[in-house]
N, C-alpha and C positions, 0 to 999 in steps of 0.2 A: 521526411514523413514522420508524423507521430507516431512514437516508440505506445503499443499496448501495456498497460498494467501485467505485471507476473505473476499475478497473487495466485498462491502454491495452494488453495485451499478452493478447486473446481466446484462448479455448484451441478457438474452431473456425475461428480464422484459417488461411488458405493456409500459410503460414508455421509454425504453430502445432509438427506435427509436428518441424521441423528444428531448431526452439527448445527444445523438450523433448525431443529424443533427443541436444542438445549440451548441456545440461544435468546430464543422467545421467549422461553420458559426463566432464563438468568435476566433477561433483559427489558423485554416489554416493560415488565408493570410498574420500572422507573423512568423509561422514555414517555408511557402516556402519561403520567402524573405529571412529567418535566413541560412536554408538551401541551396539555390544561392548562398547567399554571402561570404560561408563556401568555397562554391565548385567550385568560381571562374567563375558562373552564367552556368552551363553548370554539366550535370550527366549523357550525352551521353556514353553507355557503360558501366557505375557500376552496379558492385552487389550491392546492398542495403541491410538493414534489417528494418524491424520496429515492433516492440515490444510493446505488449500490445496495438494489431491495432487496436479495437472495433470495431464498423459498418466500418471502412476501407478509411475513405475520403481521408488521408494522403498517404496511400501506395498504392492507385489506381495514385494519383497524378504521385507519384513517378512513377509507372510504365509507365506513359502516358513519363514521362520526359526521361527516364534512352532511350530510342528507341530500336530497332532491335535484339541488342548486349550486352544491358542488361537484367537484371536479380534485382526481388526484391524477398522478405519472409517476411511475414507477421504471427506475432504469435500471439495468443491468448490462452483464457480459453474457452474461445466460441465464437467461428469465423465465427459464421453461419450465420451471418448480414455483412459478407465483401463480395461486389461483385468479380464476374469472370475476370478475364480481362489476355489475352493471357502469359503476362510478369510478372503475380501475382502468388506464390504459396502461397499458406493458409494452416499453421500449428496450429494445436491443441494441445498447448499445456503450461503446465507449468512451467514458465521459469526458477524457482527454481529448476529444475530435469537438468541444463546445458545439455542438448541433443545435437549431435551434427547438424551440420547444411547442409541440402541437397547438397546445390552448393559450398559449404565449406565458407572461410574465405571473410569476403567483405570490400568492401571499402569506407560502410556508414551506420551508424548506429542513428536512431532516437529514441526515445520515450518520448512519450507523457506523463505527471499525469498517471503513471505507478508505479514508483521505491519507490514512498509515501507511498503505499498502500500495497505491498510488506512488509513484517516483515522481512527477509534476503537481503534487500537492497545494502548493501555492498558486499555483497556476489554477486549478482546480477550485480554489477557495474563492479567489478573484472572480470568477466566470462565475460562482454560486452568490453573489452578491450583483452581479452587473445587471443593469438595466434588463438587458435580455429574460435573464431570468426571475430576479426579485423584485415586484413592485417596491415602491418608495411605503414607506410603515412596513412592511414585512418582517418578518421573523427567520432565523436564521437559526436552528440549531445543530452543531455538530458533535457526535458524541465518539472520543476514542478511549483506547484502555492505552494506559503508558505503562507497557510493556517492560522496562528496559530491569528490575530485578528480576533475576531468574531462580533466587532464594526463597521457592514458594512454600516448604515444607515446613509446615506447623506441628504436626504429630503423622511420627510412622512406625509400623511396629517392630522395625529395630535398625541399627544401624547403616547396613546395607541397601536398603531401600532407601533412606534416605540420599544415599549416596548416587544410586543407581539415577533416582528422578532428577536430584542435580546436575547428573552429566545430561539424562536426558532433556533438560529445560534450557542447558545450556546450549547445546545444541542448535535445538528445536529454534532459540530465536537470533543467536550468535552467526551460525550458519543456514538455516534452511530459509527463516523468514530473513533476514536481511539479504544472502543471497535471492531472496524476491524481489526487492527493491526495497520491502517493508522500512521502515523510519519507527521502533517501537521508541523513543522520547518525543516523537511530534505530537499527543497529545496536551504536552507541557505549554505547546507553544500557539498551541490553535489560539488562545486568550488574546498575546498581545497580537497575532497575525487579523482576527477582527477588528482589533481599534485600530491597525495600522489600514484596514481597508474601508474605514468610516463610519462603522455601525457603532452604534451606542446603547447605551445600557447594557453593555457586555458584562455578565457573568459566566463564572463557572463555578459545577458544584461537583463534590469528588466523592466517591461510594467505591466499594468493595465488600465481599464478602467472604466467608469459608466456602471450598468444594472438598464434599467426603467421596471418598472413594465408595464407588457404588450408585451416589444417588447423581442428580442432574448434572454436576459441576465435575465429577468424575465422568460420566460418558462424556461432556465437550472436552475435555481433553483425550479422551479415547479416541474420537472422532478422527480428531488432529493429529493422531499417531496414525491412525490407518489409509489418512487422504497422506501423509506428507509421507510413507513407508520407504518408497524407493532413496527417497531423500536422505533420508536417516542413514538410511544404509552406505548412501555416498559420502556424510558426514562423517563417518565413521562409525557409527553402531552397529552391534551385532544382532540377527536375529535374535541370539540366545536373551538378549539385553532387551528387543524391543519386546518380544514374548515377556519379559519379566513387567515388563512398563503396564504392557495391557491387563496382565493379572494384579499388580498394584491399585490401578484405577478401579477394581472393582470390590476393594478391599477397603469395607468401612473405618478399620483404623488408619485407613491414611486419609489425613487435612489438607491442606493445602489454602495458602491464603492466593484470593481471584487476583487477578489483577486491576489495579485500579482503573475505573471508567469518570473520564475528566468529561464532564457536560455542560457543554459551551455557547453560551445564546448571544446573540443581541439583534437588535433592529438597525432595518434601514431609516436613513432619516428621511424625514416629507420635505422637498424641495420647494 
């Protein structure tokens, strides 16, 4: 039987909400620009997909763009935080089970910090290129963060916190997300894993940012202390430690560099 994805980050956690509207907020306005510029500024008429939608900012987007004639599908594990929207279907489901797909094969495919956290990623990548699911010309993009330094502190205001969010970072991805199954270096590898699967004109392009304590990039990591809490504590943190974590994040002297988001495209070729 197909083993489900682990991923430690529920989309009906407490938490859930403020992790996906910091999300959107770090994320969209580099996935729609990556997506334009894929699709020759214009989505009038496609089918789409998007995979592993969470609260749904992206494939609401999408469907606002695709107009009249299109058509999007929006999957999840729990989809029950993606709004309605006329041009939106919301599927429940897990992408490891390759199901096949309502309006059939499309002509665009996104996801988001999805294929990381996935244990059959490859597997997963394959099925997001097959026949089934991508027409021939299609588009393919997938976007993860390569995770794998957990030396995010830029500026803190003194020694002890810096120290404090080191252990907590280490933690956080050493044990809690790889204990998920998470793979934080398979963003490195999405590149040659598309040419190895036929698509061409594969790029990728690599961004990051600063997150201050306090504003957007400080609540997503907030977030992720309070969805993964029990965790921590099995990891070995202390309350007293994780209490210091969340007062940090709200504390504009502390930086913190994002982690990198590796954005990965190419097309199917026309047979």
């Amino acid at each position: 039987m197909t083993q489900p994805s682990r991923y430690v980050l529920d989309n009906r956690h407490e938490y859930a909400n403020q992790h996906h509207e910091s999300l959107a907020a770090l994320l969209d306005p580099g996935s729609r620009t990556r997506t334009l510029e894929l699709l020759d500024g214009s989505l009038t008429g496609m089918n789409c997909l998007e995979v592993g939608a969470g609260h749904g900012s992206f494939a609401v987007w999408l469907a606002d763009q695709v107009g009249p004639q299109g058509r999007v599908t929006a999957i999840d594990l729990h989809p029950d935080g993606i709004p309605t929207h006329e041009r939106l279907t919301t599927l429940e489901r897990d992408v490891t089970r390759f199901e096949p797909l309502p309006h059939g094969p499309v002509d665009f495919v996104h996801t988001r910090l999805m294929l990381q956290h996935v244990p059959r990623r490859e597997d997963v990548l394959r099925w997001l290129v097959s026949d089934e699911v991508l027409k021939p010309g299609g588009v393919l993009l997938v976007e993860d963060w390569d995770a794998s330094r957990t030396d995010m502190v830029l500026a803190a205001p003194d020694p002890q916190t810096k120290q404090l969010y080191d252990r907590f970072q280490e933690l956080l991805g050493n044990k809690v997300f790889a204990g998920g199954g998470t793979d934080r270096t398979w963003a490195r590898r999405v590149h040659s894993r598309m040419m190895a699967e036929g698509l061409t004109g594969v790029r990728t392009t690599v961004s990051g940012q600063s997150w201050v304590g306090g504003e957007v990039g400080g609540r997503l990591v907030a977030a992720s202390v309070g969805q993964t809490y029990p965790l921590l504590l099995a990891a070995g943190m202390s309350e007293s430690e994780l209490d210091g974590v969340f007062a940090m994040l709200g504390d504009p002297a502390l930086v913190l560099a994002s982690h990198l988001l590796y954005s990965s495209s190419g097309t199917k070729p026309v047979r």
